[in-house]
C-alpha positions in Angstrom: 157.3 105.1 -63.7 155.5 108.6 -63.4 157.1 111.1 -65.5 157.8 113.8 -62.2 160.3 111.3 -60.6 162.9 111.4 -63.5 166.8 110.2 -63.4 166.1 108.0 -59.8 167.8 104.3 -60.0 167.1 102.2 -57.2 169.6 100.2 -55.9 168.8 96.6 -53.1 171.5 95.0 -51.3 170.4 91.6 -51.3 171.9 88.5 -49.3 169.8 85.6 -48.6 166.1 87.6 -49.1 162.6 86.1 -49.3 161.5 86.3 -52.4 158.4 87.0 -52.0 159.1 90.5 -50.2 161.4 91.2 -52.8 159.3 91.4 -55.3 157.1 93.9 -53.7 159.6 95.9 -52.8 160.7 95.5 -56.7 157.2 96.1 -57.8 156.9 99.0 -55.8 159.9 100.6 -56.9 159.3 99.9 -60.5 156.5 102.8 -60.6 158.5 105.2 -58.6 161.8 105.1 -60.0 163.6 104.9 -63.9 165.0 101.6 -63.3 165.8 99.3 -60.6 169.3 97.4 -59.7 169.5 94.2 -57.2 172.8 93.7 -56.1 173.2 90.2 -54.4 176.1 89.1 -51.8 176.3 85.8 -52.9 172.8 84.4 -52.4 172.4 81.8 -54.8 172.1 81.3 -58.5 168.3 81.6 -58.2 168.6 85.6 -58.1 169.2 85.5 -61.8 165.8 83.7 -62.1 164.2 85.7 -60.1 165.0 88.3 -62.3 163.4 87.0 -65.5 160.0 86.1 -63.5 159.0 89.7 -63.9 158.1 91.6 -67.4 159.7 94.1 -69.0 158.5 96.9 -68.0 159.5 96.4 -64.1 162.5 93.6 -64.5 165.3 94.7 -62.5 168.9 94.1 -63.0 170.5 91.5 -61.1 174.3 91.9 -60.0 175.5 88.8 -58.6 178.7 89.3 -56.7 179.3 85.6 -55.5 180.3 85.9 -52.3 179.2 88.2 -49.2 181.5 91.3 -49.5 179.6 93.6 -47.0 177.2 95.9 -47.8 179.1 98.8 -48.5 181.1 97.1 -50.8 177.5 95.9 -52.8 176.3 99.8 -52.6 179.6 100.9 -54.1 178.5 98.5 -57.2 175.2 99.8 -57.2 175.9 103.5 -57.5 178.1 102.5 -60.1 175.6 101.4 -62.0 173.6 104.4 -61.3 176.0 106.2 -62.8 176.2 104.0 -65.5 172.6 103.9 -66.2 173.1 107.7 -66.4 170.7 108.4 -63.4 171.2 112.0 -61.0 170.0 110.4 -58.0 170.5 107.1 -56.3 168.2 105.7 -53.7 169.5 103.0 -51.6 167.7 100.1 -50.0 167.8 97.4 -47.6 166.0 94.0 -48.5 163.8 94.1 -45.7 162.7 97.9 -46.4 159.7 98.8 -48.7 158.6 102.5 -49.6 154.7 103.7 -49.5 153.5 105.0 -52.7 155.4 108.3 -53.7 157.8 107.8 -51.0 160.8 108.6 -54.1 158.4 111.2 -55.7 158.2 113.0 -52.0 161.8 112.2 -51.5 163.2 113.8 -55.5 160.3 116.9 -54.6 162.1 117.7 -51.4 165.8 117.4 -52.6 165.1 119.5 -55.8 163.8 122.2 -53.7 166.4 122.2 -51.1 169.1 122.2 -54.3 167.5 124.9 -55.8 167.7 127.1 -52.8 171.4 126.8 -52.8 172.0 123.8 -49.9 174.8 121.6 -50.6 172.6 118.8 -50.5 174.3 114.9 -49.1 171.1 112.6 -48.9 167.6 113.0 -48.1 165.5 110.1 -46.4 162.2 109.2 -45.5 160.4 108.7 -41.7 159.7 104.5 -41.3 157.9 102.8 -39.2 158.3 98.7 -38.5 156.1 96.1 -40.5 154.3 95.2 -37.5 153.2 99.2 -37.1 153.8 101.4 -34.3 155.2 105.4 -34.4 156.6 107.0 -37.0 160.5 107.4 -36.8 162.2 110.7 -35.7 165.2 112.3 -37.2 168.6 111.8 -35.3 170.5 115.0 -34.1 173.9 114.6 -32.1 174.3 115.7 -28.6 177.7 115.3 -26.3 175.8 113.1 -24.6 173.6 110.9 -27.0 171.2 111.0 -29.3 168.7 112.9 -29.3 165.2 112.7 -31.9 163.6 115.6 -33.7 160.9 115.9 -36.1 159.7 118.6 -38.6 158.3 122.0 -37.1 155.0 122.4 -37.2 154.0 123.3 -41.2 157.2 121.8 -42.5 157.7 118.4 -44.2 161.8 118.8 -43.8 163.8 118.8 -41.0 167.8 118.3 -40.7 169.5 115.9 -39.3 172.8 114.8 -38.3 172.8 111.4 -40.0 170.4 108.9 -42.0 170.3 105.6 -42.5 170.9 104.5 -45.6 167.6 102.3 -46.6 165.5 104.7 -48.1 168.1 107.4 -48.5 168.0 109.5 -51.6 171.5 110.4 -52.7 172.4 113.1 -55.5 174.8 111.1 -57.6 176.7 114.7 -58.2 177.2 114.5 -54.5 178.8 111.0 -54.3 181.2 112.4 -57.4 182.5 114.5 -54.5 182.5 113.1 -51.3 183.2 109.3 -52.3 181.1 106.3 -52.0 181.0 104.7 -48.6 183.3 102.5 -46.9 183.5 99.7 -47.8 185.9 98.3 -45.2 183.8 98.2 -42.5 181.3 96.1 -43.7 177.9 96.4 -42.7 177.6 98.6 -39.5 178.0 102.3 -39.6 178.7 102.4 -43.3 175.8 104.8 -43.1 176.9 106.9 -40.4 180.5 107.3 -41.5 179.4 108.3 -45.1 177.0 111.2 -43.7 179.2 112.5 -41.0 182.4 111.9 -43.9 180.1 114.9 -46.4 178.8 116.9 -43.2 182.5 117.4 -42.6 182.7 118.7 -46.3 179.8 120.9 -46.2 176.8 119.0 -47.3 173.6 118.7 -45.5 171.4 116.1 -44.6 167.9 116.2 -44.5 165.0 114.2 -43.2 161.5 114.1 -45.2 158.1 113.8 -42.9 156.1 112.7 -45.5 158.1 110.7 -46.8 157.3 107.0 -45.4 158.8 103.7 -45.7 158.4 100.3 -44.2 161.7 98.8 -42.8 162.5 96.1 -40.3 164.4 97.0 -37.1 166.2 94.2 -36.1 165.3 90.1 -35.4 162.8 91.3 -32.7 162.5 94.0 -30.3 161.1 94.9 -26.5 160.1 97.4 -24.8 161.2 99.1 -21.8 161.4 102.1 -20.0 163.8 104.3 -19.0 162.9 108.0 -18.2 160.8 107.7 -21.4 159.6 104.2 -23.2 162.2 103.2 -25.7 162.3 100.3 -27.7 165.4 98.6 -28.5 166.0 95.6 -31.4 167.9 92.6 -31.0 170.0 91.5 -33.8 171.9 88.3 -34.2 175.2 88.5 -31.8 178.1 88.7 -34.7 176.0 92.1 -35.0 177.6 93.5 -32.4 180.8 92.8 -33.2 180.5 95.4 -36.6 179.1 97.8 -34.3 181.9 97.5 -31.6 184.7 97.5 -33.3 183.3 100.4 -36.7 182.4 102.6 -33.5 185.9 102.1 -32.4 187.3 102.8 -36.0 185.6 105.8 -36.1 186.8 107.1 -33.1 189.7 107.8 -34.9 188.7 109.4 -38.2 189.2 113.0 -38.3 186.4 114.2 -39.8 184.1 112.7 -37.0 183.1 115.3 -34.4 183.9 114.8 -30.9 180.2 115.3 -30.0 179.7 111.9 -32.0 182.5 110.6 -30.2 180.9 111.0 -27.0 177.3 109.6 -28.0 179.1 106.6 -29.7 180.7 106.3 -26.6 177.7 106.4 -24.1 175.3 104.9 -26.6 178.3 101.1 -27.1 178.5 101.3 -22.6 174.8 101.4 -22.9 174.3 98.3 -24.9 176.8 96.3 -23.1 175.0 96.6 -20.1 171.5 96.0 -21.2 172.4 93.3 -23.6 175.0 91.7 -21.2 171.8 91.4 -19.2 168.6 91.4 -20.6 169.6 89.1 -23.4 168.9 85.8 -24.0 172.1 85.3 -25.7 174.0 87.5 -23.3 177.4 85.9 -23.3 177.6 85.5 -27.2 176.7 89.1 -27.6 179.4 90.4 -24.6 181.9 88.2 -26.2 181.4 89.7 -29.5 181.4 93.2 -28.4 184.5 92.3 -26.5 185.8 91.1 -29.7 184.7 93.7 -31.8 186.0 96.5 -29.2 189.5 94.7 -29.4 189.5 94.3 -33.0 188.7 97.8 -33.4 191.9 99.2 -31.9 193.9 96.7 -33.5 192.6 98.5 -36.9 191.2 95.4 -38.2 188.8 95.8 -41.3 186.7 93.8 -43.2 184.8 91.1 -42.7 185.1 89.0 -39.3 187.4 86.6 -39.6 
């Protein structure tokens, strides 16, 4: 790696991945960060192998936890290697995510700066745009009644948001030492969101980074539609929507999460359940499991779905 991106460990959440976008995410990485970490939910044995197909210079660590445990769970491992590894800054991604070149350098020069002016900094994190092309990514703000997008001013490459997603995110490792690492319990969906609105409620501050770019996919496919602007929305497999259902419930009654969210949550899970409980192809499996995931949710069950 370049010597202006010092202290950066990279951390992929692995389950299942082709190998062959792996490694360029791996390769990628290799020249932008001080050392790379792969932690696996129970793939296979051949993630070891994988590992020693690749030189010395860019061979990343393989963590192989045997079983699927959820993705926070494999991002709590990861920043604890991080730590390990004596790194300041974690940056977290998602198998099917790959950064442009100097995405981390763009990412570290923004957080340093924003540090050194005195913000409380949680995460910083990158615009993306889908393999297949198409618009650059806005940042997320809350309103009472949705979400709304925002990019940077005019002149600006930084603009802040309410919450990131956590491929691509650059975290200060200082940060996590005070706020926690994320929640493990709810498994995949809105780990992300409950970790950035968990240090907003602390005082940090999240950023998003213009120039920043990475590749990520959205989803197993998406369409088009409109609705008093063109929004595209992407279908995922139907036990998705169980996480989502019942982690939005969950959060609903966490303290720290502002009423605001609440609302949005609120509009955004009424909103899918129509338009998936119509448009889908797989409508009844994706109603049931939002039905599911809903119930589930105010029982206070955790985990993974049983």
């Amino acid at each position: 790696m370049e010597n202006q991106v010092p202290s950066v460990c990279a951390v992929i959440i692995t389950f299942y991945p082709d190998l062959e976008n792996l490694r360029n995410l791996v390769e990628s990485l290799s020249q932008q960060v001080d050392s790379v970490v792969i932690v696996d939910n129970g793939s296979s044995d051949s993630m070891d192998f994988f590992a020693t197909t690749f030189g010395t210079f860019n061979k990343p660590a393989v963590i192989s936890l045997g079983e699927n445990f959820g993705i926070g769970h494999a991002q709590n491992v990861g920043i604890e290697f991080a730590k390990t590894a004596g790194a300041a800054y974690v940056v977290l991604f998602d198998q099917d995510s790959c950064p442009e070149k100097n995405m981390v350098v763009k990412l570290l020069s923004a957080a340093t700066e924003l540090e050194s002016s005195g913000i409380p900094l949680a995460a910083v994190a990158p615009s993306y745009r889908d393999f297949d092309g198409g618009k650059l990514s806005s940042f997320v703000r809350i309103g009472y009644f949705g979400f709304s997008r925002i990019d940077c001013a005019p002149g600006t490459r930084v603009v802040e948001a309410d919450f990131l997603i956590s491929s691509g995110s650059l975290i200060p490792l200082s940060t996590i030492n005070k706020v926690g690492g994320v929640d493990a319990s709810l498994f995949i969906d809105h780990v992300d969101t409950e970790w950035c609105l968990r240090a907003k409620s602390l005082g940090f501050r999240l950023f998003g980074v213009s120039d920043a770019i990475m590749l990520h996919s959205l989803g197993d496919r998406r369409t088009k539609f409109w609705f008093l602007r063109w929004r595209t929305v992407p279908y995922h497999s139907s036990f998705r929507y169980y996480y989502m259902f019942r982690n939005s419930v969950l959060l609903q009654r966490r303290h720290y999460v502002p009423v605001r969210w609440r609302m949005a949550d609120t509009a955004r899970c009424l909103r899918a359940l129509i338009f998936f409980g119509i448009f889908s192809s797989h409508r009844l499996a994706c109603v049931k499991m939002m039905l599911r995931g809903f119930r589930d949710g105010v029982a206070g069950v955790t985990g993974k779905m049983k």
